[in-house]
N, C-alpha and C positions, 0 to 999 in steps of 0.2 A: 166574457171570461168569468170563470167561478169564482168565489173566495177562497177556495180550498188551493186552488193552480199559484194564488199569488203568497201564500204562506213559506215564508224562508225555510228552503232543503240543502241541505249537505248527505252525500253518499257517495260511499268509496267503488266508484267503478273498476279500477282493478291497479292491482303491484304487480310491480315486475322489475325485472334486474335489465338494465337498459345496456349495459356497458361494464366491462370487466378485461382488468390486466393484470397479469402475474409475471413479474421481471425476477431473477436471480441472474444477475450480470457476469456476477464472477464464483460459479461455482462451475469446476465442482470444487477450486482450490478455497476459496472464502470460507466452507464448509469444517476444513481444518485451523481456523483460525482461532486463538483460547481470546476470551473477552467476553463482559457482557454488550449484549447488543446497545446502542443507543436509537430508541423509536422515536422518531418524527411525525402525529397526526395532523394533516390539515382537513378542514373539513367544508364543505360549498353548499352553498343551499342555490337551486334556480328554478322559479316557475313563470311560466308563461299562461295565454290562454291558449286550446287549442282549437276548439270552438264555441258558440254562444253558450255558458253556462256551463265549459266541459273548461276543467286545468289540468294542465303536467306540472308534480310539482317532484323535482329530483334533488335527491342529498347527494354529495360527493365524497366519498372519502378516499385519500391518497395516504397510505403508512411505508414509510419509507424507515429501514433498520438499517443501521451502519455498525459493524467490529473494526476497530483499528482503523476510522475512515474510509473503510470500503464498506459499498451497498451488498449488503446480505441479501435483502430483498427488497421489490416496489411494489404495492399490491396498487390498483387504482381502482375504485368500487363504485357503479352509479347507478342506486336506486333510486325509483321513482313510481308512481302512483298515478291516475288517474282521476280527480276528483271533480262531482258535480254539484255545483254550488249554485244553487236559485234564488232569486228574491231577498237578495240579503244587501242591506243599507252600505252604500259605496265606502262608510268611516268603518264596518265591519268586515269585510272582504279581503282586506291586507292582513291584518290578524289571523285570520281561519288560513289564510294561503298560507302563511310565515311561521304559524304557532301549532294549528293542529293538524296541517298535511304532513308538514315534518316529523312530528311526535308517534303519525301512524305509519309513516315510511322508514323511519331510523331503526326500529327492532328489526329488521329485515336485512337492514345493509348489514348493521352488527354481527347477525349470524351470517353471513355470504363473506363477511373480512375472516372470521374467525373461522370459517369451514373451509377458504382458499387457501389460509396458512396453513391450516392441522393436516391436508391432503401434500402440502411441500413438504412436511416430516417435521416441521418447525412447530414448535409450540406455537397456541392459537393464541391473536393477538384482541384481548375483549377491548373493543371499543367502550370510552365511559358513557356516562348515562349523558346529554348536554338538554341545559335547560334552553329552548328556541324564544320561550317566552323573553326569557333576560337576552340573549342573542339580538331579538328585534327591538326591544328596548333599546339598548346599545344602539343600533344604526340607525335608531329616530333619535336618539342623543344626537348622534355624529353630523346625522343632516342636517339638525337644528342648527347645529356649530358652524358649519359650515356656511350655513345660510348667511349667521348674523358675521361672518366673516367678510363675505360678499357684499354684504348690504352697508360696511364701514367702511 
């Protein structure tokens, strides 16, 4: 094998919108309803591999609006990417999955949320910017915690 084949690669083989839901439950009467909306964003990260050196890495976003406790609308949004990742140190490969698949798949969900609502007549809902880096900090916090809980 060369030197050149075992040199660490990352490239984005392709985006795509995996999965999409648009609910208004109770229109057309919710539609008359005066109130400012209350928005609910949850937001999911999941990758797998899907072959040697090949990952799916998918963001989820669910915005769910409620007036006066009824669902205005449920959007459920799930991009994902294709990413190929070679020769990269196993303490590096959680990070690039966690911090930089996400970072190039989220501008994409973003505009797919905000182009779902703007096509229902509803003002478009911008998703905010999220930082993945502090994200995955946080659940190597959490796992930590969890650990030394286990271990006492």
């Amino acid at each position: 094998m060369s030197e050149q084949n075992l040199q660490p690669s990352f490239s984005i083989q392709r985006i795509y919108l995996k999965d999409l839901s648009l609910e208004l439950p109770n229109a057309p009467q919710i539609l008359l309803e005066q109130g400012q909306p209350q928005v609910d964003v949850q937001l999911n990260l999941h990758a797998e591999p899907v072959v040697e050196g090949i990952y799916e890495v998918a963001v989820t976003a669910t915005v769910t609006a409620k007036v006066n406790d009824k669902v205005l609308f449920l959007v459920e949004a799930k991009q994902a990417g294709l990413f190929e990742i070679r020769n990269v140190p196993d303490d590096q490969l959680q990070p690039i999955i966690a911090i930089a698949c996400p970072q190039i798949v989220y501008p994409y969900l973003r505009a797919t949320v905000a182009d779902t609502l703007n096509r229902t007549g509803f003002p478009p809902v911008h998703l905010t910017e999220v930082n993945f880096q502090a994200m995955y900090e946080s659940q190597l916090q959490q796992a930590a915690a969890a650990q030394q809980v286990q271990a006492s």
